[in-house]
N, C-alpha and C positions, 0 to 999 in steps of 0.2 A: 142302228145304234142299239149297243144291250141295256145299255143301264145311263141313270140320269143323278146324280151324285148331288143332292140338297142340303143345304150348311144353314146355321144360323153363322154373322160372320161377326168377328168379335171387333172391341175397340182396339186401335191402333196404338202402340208405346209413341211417345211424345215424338219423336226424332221424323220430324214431316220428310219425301223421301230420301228415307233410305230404303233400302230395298232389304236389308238385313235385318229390321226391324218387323215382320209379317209376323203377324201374330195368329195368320191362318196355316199358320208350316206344317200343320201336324194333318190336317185336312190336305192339304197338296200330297203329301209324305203317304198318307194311305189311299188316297185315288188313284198315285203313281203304281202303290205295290197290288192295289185291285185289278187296275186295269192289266199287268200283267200277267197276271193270274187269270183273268177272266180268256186273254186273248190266249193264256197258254192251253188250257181246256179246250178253246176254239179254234186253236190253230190259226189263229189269225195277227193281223198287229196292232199291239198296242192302243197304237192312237187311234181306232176306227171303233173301239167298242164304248169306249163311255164319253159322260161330258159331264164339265162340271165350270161354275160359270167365272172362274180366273181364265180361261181359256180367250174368253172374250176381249178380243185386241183393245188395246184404249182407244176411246175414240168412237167406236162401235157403239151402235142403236143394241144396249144392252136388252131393255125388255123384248125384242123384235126377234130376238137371237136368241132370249131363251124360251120365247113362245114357241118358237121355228122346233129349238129341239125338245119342248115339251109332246108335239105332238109327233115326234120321229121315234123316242125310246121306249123300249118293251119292258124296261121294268124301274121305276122310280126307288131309290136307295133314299132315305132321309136318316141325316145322323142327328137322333134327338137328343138336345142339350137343355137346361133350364130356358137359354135364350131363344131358341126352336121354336115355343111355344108362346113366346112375347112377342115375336118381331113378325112385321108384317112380309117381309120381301117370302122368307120361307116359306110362311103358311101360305101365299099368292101358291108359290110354286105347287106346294102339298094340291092345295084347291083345284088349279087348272087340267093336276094330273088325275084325280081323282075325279071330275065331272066328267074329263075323255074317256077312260077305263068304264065308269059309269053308262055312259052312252051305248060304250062298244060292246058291251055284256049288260045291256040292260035285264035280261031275264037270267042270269046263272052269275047273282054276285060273289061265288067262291070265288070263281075264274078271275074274277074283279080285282079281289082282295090279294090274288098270289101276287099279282105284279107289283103290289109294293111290300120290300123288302125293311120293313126298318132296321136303323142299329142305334143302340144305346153309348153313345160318344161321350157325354158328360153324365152321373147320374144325378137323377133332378132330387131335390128335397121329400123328407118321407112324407110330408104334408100335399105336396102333390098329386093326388091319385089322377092319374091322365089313363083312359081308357088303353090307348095307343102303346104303352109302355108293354103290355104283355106280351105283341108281338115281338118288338126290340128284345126283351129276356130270353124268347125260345130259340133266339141265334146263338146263346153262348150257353143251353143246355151240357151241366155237368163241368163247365169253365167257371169255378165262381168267382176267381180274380177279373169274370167281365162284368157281373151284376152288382161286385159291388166298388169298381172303380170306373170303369168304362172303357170302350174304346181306344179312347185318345192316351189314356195313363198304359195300355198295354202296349201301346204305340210307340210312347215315348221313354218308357223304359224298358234299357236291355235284359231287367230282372223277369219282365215279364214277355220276353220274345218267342217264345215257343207257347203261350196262350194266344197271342198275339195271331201267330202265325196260323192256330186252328182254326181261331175264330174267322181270320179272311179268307182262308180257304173254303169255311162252310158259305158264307159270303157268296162268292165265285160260286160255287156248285149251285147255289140255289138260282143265283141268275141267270145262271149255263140252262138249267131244269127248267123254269118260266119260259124263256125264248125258245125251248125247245117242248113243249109240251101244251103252250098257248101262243099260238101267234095273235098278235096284236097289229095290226097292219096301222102304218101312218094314217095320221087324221088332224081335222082340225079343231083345234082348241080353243078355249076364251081368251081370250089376249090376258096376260097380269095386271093389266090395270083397268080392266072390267072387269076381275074377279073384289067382291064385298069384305074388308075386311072384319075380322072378328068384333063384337061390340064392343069387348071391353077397350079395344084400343081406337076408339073414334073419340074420347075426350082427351088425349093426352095432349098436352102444349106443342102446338107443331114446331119444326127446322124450317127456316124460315129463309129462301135464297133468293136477294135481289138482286137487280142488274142494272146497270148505267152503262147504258151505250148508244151508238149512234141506232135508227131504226133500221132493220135491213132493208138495202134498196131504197131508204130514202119512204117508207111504209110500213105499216103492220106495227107490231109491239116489239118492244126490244127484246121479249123473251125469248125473239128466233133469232137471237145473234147469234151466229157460228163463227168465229175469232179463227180461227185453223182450218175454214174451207172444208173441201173433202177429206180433209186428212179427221174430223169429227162429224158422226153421221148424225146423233140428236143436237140442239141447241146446246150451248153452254149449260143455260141455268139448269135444262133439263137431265143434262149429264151429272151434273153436283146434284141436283135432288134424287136423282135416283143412288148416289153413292151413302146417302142420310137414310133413303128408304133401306140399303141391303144392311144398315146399321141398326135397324128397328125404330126409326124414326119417321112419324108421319112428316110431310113436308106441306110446303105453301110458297109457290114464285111470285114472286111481287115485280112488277120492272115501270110502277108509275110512282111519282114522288109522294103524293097524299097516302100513301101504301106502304112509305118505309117506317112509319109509327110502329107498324109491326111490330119491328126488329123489336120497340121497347121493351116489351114483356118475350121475345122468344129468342132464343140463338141464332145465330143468322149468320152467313156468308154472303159478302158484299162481292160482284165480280163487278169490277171499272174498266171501261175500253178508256184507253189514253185519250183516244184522239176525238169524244165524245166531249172529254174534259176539255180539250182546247176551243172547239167551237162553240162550247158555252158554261156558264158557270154551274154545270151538274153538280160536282163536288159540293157545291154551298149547299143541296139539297140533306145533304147527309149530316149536316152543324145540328148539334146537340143527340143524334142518335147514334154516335160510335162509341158504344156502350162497350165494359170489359168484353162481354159474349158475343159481341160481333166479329167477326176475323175479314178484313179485306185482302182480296185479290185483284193484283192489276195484269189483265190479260192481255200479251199482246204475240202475235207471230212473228218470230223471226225469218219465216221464207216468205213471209210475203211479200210481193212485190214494191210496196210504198215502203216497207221495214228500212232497208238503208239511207233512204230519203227523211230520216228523223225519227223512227220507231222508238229507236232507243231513248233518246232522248226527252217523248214524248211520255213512255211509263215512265223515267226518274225523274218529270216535272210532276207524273200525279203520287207516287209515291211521296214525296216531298209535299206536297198539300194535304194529304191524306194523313200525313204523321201532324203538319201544322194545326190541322182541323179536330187531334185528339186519338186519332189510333189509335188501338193498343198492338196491334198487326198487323203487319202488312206486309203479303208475298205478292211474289212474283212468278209468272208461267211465260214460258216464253215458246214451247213444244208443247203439244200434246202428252206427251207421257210424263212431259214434269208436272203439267195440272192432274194426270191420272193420279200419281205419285203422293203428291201432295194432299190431296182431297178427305182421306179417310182422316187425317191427323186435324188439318184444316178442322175439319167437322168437329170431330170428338175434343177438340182443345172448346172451340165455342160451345159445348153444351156442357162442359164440367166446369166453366167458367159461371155460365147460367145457373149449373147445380150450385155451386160455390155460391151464388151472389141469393138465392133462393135461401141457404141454411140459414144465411144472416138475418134477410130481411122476412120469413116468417114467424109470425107470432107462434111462442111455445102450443103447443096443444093442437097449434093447425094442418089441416092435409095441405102437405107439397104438390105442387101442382105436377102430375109424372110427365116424367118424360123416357119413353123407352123401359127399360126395367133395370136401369140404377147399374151401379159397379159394385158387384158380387164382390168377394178377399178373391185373390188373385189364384187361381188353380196353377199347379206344377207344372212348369215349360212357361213356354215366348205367351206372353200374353194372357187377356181375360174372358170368358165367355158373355157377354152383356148382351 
């Protein structure tokens, strides 16, 4: 694999899914036309030279897969944005790349430093000085519609298409040059969630995802419910925490009752198995904590085997308790890829709800408790970079 394509990923438009509503298009839009390029140099195809992690099926053991191709790629691409630099899922990725290369070249860190190629996608505020950023400016030497709009605006507009197209071809050539002037042979990496994240993001208010469900197998803690079987390779809750983590959100699974106070002070996403709720009064655990910033989801499979024997019936009794007990939302997933679908919106609705209910109730003068790094004015094209 040439290259490893690193995003910060932005918040999602309200419209939970729709598939039209990506607010990462523009990031799809230039990995499709890199990797082209890359493969056209190399004479190869397309889809065998980069990765970038949309690629990752729903349902898929995300961090596992992108640990796997952190330690396959010869040269890590980060597209630095304001959010890049707040959000932890990115900097994971930055970090596990950078301690392998480190390793591999422990005595010649030039050789270290070629394999990562940055690019300046959004530009960050001039208060910013980030060490990092020099490299990102000497990819669009003598382009200066790149340094001072970015990437992404020479991307998305036709005015600036033949900048555009310089710039990803110096892009291409330099990743062509790395893999061919330094071999980097596969190795193994820290896993992303052994890698420390940055300090300043270990006090911010964590996303906070509980679970009510039956125990699997009748043991263990609910937080290994898998609701879709093999068709979902992590847990449930672990799936939604990790979609808050690529959001720039620290997270915290909750799945016992004295543990849903949580929710009080943080955003939160509720998943309910139906049939958890029938054999006993779970739902009553949740009376007084279905706070505006909570969002419930009621999970249930449609191909699985019990499903026509009352499945259906069993989510629209807990939906129907769930609104009686004070909801303010409540979906429904009934596939995989509707929960995939659904989830970034899910999220980002419960945590601007929290912001919203935070403007009110802090006192003038006082620090907001962070969450993430806030909703920037909204930059040109689909979407925000947060």
């Amino acid at each position: 694999m040439s290259f490893f394509l690193s995003y910060a990923h932005s918040a999602p438009l309200t419209d939970a899914g729709r598939r039209d509503t990506d607010t990462d298009y523009w990031v799809r839009r230039c990995f499709n036309d890199l990797s082209q390029e890359v493969a056209r140099l190399l004479s190869t195809d397309p889809g065998r030279v980069g990765f970038v992690d949309y690629l990752v099926e729903p349902g898929a053991d995300w961090k596992a897969m992108l640990t796997d191709s952190l330690g396959r790629a010869e040269v890590f691409v980060p597209l630095y944005s304001p959010g890049y630099f707040n959000k932890s899922w990115p900097l994971r990725e930055r970090a596990t790349f950078l301690d392998r290369i480190a390793r591999a070249f422990a005595d010649r860190p030039d050789r270290a430093r070629a394999h990562v190629v940055p690019v300046l996608w959004i530009p960050l505020p001039s208060w910013d000085k980030i060490p990092e950023l020099n490299a990102a400016l000497t990819l669009g030497a003598g382009i200066p519609e790149y340094a001072e709009n970015g990437l992404r605006a020479l991307c998305m507009l036709a005015s600036y298409r033949e900048q555009y197209r310089r710039v990803l071809n110096r892009l291409a050539h330099r990743i062509v040059e790395v893999t061919e002037r330094s071999e980097l042979p596969p190795g193994e990496v820290t896993p992303l969630n052994e890698i420390a994240l940055p300090d300043q993001m270990t006090n911010e208010t964590p996303f906070v995802v509980g679970v009510i469900a039956e125990r699997p197998g009748g043991v263990g803690e609910r937080s290994g419910w898998r609701p879709f079987g093999a068709a979902q390779d992590p847990p449930v809750a672990e799936y939604v925490a990790n979609v808050a983590e690529r959001l720039g959100l620290p997270t915290r699974i909750i799945d016992r009752p004295p543990d849903l106070k949580a929710v009080d002070n943080s955003p939160a996403v509720i998943l309910v198995d139906p049939r958890a709720v029938d054999r006993d009064d779970a739902l009553g655990e949740l009376r007084g904590h279905l706070h505006p910033w909570v969002t419930t989801v009621v999970v249930t499979d449609r191909h699985e085997p019990r499903y026509p024997q009352g499945g259906a019936e069993a989510a629209g009794r807990a939906v129907t308790r769930l609104t009686a007990l004070g909801a303010h939302r409540v979906h429904q997933a009934f596939e995989v890829e509707e929960l995939a679908d659904m989830m970034p919106s899910a999220v980002s609705e419960a945590r601007r709800q929290y912001l919203r209910r935070e403007s009110v109730h802090v006192p003038g003068g006082s620090p907001r408790p962070r969450l993430g790094d806030g909703d920037p004015p909204p930059a040109p094209g689909k979407g925000t970079d947060v």
